[in-house]
C-alpha positions, 0 to 999 in steps of 0.5 A: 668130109671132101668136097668134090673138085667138080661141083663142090659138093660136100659128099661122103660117098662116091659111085663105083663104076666100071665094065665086066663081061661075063662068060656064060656057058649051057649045052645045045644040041639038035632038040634045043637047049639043055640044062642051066646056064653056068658063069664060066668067067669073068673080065674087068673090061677098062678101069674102074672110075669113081664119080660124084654122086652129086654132079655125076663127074668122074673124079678118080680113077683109082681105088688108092686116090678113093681111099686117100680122097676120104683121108685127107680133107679136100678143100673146096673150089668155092668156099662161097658155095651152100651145095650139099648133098642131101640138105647136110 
């Protein structure tokens, strides 16, 4: 399981961020508003980050780094270090 580069957690998940903006649509006229709102579309604003869940630090930048973060092992800052999460 990796650690994170950080904190030196032992983690096996990371948080997904990352910014959207989303186009709304609904019809107004003279007596108001009408109708449902419909999602016209929608943008990734930026890039997606990936962060310890522990630290909170952003430690990818990438969907390939995530993936290969879980693939290889990641060794740790402080071998000395007793931080899990979650107590494991």
């Amino acid at each position: 399981m990796p650690y994170c580069p950080e904190c030196d957690a032992n983690i096996d998940f990371l948080y997904s961020i990352w910014n959207e903006t989303i186009h709304y649509q609904e019809h107004f006229s003279g007596s108001g508003f009408e109708g449902d709102v419909e999602e016209v579309d929608s943008e990734l604003n930026g890039s997606r980050e990936f962060e310890c869940p522990e630290c909170g630090d952003v430690i990818l930048r990438t969907i390939e780094a995530a993936e290969e973060f879980f693939e290889e092992e990641t060794p740790r800052q402080n071998p000395n270090s007793d931080i899990r999460i979650n107590n494991v």
